[in-house]
N, CA and C atoms as a LAMMPS dump frame, in Angstrom:
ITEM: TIMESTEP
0
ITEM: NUMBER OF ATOMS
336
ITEM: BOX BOUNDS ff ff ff
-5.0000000000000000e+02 5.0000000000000000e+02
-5.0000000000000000e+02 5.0000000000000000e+02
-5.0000000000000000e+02 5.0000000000000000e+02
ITEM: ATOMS id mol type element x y z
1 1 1 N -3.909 -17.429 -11.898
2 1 2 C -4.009 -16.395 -10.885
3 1 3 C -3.01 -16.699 -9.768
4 2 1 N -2.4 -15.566 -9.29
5 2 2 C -1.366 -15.609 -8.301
6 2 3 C -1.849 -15.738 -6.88
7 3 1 N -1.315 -16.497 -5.758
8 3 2 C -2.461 -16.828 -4.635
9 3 3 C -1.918 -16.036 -3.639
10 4 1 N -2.82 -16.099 -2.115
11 4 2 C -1.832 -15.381 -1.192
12 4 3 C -3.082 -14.177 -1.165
13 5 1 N -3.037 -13.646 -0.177
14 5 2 C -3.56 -12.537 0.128
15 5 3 C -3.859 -11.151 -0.234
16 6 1 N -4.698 -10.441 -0.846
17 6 2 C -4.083 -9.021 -2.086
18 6 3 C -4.917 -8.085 -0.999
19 7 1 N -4.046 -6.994 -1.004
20 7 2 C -4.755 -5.621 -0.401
21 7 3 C -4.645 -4.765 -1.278
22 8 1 N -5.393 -3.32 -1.186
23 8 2 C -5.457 -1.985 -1.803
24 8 3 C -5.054 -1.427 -0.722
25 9 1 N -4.219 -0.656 -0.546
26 9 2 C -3.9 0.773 0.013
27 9 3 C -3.895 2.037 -0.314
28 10 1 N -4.732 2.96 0.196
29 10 2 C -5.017 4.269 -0.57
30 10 3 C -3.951 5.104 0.478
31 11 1 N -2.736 5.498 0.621
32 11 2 C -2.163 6.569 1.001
33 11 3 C -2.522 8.098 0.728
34 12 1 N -2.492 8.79 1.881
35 12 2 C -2.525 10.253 2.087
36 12 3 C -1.709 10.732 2.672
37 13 1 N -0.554 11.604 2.095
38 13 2 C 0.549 12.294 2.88
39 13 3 C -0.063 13.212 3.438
40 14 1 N 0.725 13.747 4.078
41 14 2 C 0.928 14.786 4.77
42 14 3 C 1.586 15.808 3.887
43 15 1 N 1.545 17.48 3.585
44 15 2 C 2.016 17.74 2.711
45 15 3 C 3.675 17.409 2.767
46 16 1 N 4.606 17.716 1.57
47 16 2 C 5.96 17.679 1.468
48 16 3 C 6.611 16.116 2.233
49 17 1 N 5.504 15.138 2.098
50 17 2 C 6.3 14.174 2.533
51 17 3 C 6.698 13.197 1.596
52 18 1 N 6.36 13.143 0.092
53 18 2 C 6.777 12.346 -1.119
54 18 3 C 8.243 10.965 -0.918
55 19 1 N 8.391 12.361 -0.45
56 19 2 C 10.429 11.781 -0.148
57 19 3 C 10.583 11.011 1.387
58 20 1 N 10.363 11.554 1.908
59 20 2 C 9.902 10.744 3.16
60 20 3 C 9.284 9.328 3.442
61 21 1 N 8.376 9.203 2.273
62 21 2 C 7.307 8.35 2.513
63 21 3 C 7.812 6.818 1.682
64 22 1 N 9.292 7.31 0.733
65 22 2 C 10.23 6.515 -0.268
66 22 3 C 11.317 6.041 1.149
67 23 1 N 11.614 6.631 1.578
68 23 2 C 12.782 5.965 2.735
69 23 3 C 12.033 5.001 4.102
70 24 1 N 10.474 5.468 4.336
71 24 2 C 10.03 4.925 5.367
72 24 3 C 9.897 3.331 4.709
73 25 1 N 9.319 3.633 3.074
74 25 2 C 8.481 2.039 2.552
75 25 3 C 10.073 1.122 2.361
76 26 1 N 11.514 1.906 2.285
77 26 2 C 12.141 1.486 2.238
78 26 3 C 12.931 0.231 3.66
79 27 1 N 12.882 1.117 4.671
80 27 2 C 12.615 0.483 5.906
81 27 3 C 11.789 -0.533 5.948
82 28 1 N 10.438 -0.35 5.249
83 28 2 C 9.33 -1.351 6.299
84 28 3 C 9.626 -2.081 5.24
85 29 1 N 10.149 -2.233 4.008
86 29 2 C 10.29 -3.556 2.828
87 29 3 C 10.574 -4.494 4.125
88 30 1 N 11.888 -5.017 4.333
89 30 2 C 12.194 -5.725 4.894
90 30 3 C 11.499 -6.536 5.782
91 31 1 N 10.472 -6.15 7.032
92 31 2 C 9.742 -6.173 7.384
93 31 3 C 8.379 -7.14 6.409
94 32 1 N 8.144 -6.616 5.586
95 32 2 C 7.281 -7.233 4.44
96 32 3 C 7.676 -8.279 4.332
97 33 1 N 8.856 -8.416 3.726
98 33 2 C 9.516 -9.608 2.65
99 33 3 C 9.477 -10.425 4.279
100 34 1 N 9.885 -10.242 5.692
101 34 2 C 10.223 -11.288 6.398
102 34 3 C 8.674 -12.279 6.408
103 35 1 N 7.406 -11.573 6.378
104 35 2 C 6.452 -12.722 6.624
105 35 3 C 5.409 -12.612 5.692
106 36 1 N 6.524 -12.853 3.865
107 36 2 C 5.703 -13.074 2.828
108 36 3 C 5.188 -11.781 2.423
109 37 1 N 5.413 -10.771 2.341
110 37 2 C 4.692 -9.741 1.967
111 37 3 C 5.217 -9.396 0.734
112 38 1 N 4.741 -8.437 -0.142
113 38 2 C 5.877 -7.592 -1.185
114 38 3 C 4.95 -5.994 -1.887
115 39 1 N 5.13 -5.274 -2.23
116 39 2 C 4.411 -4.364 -3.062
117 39 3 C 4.034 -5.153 -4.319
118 40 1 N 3.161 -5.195 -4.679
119 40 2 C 3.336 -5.846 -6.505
120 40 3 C 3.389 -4.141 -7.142
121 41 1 N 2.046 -3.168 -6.772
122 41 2 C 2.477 -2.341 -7.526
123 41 3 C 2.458 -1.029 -6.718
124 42 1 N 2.998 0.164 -7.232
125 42 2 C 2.414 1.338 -6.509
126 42 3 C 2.102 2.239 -7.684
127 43 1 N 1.12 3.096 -7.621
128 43 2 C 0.315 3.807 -8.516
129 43 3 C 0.643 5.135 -7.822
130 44 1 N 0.225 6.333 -8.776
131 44 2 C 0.652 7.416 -8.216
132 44 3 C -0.427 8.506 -9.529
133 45 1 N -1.683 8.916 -8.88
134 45 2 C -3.029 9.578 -8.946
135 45 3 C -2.38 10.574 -10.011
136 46 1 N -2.549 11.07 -11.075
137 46 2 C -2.055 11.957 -12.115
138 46 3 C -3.104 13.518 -11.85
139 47 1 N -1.901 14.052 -11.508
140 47 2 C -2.623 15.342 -11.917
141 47 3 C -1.91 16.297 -12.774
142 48 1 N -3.023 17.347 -12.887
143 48 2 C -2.442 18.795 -14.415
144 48 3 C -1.676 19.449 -13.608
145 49 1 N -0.833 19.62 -14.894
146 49 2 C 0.441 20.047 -14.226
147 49 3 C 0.255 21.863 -13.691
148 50 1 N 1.398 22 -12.837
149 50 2 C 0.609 23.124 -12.144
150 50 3 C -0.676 22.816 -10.845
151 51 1 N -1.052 21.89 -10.813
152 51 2 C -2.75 21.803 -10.254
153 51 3 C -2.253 21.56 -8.808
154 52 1 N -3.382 22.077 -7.578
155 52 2 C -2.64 21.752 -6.756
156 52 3 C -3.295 20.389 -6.34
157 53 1 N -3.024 19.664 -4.964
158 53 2 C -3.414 17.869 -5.14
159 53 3 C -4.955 18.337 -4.385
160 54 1 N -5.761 17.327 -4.554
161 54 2 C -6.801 17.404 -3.628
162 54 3 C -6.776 16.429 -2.718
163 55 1 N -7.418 17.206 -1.853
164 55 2 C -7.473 16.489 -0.355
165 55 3 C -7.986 15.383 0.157
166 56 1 N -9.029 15.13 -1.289
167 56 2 C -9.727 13.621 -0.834
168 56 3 C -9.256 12.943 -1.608
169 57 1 N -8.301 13.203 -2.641
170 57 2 C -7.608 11.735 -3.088
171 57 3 C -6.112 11.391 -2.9
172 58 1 N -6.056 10.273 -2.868
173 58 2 C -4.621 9.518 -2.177
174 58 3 C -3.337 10.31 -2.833
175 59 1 N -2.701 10.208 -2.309
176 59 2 C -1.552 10.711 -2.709
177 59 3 C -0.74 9.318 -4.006
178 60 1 N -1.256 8.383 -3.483
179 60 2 C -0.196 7.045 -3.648
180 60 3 C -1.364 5.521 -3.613
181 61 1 N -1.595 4.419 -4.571
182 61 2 C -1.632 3.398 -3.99
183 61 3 C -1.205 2.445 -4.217
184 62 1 N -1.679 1.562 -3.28
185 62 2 C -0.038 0.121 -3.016
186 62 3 C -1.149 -0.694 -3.241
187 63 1 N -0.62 -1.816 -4.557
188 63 2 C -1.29 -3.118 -4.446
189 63 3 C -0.639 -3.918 -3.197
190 64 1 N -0.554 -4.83 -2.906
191 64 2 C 0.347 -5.41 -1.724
192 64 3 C -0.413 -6.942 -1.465
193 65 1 N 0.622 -7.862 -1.254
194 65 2 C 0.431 -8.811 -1.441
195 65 3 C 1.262 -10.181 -0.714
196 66 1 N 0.323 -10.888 0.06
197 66 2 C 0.807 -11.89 1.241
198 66 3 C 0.715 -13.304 0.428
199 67 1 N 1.965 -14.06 1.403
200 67 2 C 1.628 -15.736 0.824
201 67 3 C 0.813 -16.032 1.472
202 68 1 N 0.298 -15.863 2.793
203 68 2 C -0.94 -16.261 3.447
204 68 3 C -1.917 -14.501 4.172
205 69 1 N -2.857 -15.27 4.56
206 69 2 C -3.753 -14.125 5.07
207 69 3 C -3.163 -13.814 6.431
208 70 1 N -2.49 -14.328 7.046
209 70 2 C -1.942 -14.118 8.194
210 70 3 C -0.588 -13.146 8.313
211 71 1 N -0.13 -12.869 7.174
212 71 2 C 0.778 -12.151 6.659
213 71 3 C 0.886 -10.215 7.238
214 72 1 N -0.107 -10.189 6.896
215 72 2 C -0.571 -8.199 7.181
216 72 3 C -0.28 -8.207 8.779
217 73 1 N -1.093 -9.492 9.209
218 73 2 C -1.11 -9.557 10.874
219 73 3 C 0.443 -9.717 11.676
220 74 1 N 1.188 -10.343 10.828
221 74 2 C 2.807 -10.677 11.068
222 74 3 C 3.26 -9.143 11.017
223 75 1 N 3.011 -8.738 10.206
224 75 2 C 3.828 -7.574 9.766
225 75 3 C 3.47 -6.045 10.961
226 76 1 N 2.077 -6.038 11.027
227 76 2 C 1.276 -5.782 12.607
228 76 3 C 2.295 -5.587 13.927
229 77 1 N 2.361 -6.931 13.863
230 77 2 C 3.066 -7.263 15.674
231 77 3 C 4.37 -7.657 15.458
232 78 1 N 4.902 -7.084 14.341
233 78 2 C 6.867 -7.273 13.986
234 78 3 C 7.32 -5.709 15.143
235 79 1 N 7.878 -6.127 15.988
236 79 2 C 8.773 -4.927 16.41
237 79 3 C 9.459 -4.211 16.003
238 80 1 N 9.955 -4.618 14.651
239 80 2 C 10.366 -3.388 14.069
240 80 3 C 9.605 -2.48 13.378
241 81 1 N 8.139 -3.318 12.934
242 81 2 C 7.781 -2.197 12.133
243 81 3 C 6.629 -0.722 13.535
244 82 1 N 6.946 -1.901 14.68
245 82 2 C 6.31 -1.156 15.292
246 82 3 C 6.996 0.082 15.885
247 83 1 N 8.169 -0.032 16.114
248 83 2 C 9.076 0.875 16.103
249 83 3 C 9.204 1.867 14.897
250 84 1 N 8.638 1.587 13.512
251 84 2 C 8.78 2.596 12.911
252 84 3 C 7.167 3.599 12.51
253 85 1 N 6.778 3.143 13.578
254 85 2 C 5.001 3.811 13.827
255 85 3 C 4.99 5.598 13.963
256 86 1 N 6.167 5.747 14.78
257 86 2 C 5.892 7.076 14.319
258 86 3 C 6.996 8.031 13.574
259 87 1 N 7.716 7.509 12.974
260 87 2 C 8.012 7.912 11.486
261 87 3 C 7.192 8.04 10.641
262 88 1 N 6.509 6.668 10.654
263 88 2 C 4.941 6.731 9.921
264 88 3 C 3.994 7.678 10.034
265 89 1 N 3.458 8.327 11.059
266 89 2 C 2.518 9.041 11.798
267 89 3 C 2.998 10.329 10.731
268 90 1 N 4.711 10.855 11.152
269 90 2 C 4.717 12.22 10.176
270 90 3 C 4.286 12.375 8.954
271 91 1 N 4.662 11.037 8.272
272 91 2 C 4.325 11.303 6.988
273 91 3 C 3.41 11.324 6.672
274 92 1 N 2.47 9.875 6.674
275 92 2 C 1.056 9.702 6.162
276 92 3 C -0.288 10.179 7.425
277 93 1 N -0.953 10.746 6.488
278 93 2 C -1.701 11.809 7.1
279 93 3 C -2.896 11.09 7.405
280 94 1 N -3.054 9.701 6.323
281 94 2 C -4.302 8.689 6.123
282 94 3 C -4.22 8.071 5.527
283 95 1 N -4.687 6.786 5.979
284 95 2 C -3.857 5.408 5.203
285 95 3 C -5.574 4.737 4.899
286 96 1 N -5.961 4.135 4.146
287 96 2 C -7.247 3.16 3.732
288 96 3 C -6.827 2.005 3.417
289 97 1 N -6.895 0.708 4.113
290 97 2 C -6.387 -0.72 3.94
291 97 3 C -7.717 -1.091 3.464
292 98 1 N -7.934 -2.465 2.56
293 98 2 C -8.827 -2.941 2.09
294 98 3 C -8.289 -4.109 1.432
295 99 1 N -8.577 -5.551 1.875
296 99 2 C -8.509 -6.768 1.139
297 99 3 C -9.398 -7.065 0.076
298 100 1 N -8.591 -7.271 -1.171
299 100 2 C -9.671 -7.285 -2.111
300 100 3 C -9.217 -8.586 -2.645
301 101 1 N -10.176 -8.807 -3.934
302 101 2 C -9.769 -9.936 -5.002
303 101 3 C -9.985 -9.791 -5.5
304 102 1 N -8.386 -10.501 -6.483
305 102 2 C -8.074 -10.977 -7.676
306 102 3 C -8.817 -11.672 -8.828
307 103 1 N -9.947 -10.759 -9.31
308 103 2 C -11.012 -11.364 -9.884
309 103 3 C -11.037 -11.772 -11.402
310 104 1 N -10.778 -12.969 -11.64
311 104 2 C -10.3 -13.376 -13.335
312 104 3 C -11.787 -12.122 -14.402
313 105 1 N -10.871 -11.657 -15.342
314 105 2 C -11.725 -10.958 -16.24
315 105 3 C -12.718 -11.751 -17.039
316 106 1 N -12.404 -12.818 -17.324
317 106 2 C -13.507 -13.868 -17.869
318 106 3 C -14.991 -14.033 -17.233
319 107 1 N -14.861 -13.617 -15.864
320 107 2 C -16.177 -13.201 -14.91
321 107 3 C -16.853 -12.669 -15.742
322 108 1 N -16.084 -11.391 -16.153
323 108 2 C -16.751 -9.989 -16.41
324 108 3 C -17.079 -10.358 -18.035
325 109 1 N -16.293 -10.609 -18.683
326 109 2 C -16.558 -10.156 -20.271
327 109 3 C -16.375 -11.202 -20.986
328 110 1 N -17.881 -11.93 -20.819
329 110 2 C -17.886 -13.603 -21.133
330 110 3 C -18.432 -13.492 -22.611
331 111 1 N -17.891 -13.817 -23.79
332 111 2 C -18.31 -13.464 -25.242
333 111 3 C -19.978 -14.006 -25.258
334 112 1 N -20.436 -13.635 -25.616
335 112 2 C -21.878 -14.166 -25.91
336 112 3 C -23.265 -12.874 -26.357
């Protein structure tokens, strides 16, 4: 198991901000990577084609992932990313942070 800190992020745009929301995470990378941070993954909610999105589910989510727990908090009180707060504001309409864990599957589905 990989160590370091793991969050869930449930993103909610704002409508027509898809593209927007690719140049902002592009900006705040940097920011990330300076105090250990990185995306591991981003997911993106499937819908029928044609359908329009619904309102209570995310647009987008970000696994995300620190070398220490102190990491999210670095990234917090970085001046640059605080400077890019309301770039942020246009796009995402609602953001859900949540530290979770990395829970080995052997927990779950022990042969017996």
């Amino acid at each position: 198991m990989i160590g370091g800190a793991l969050y869930l992020a449930l993103i909610y745009l704002h409508p027509g901000q898809q593209a927007a929301l690719r140049r902002y995470e592009n900006l705040a990378l940097p920011v990330f990577c300076r105090h250990g941070g990185r995306f591991e993954r981003i997911l993106s909610p499937l819908r029928v084609a044609g359908g329009q999105p619904d309102p209570d589910e995310p647009n987008e989510v970000h696994l995300l992932r620190f070398e220490t727990a102190e990491g999210l908090e670095a990234v917090r009180r970085d001046p640059e990313m605080a400077a890019l707060g309301p770039l942020r504001r246009e796009i995402v309409r609602k953001a859900l942070l949540m530290r979770v864990d990395d829970v080995p599957l052997e927990r779950y589905f022990t042969p017996g």
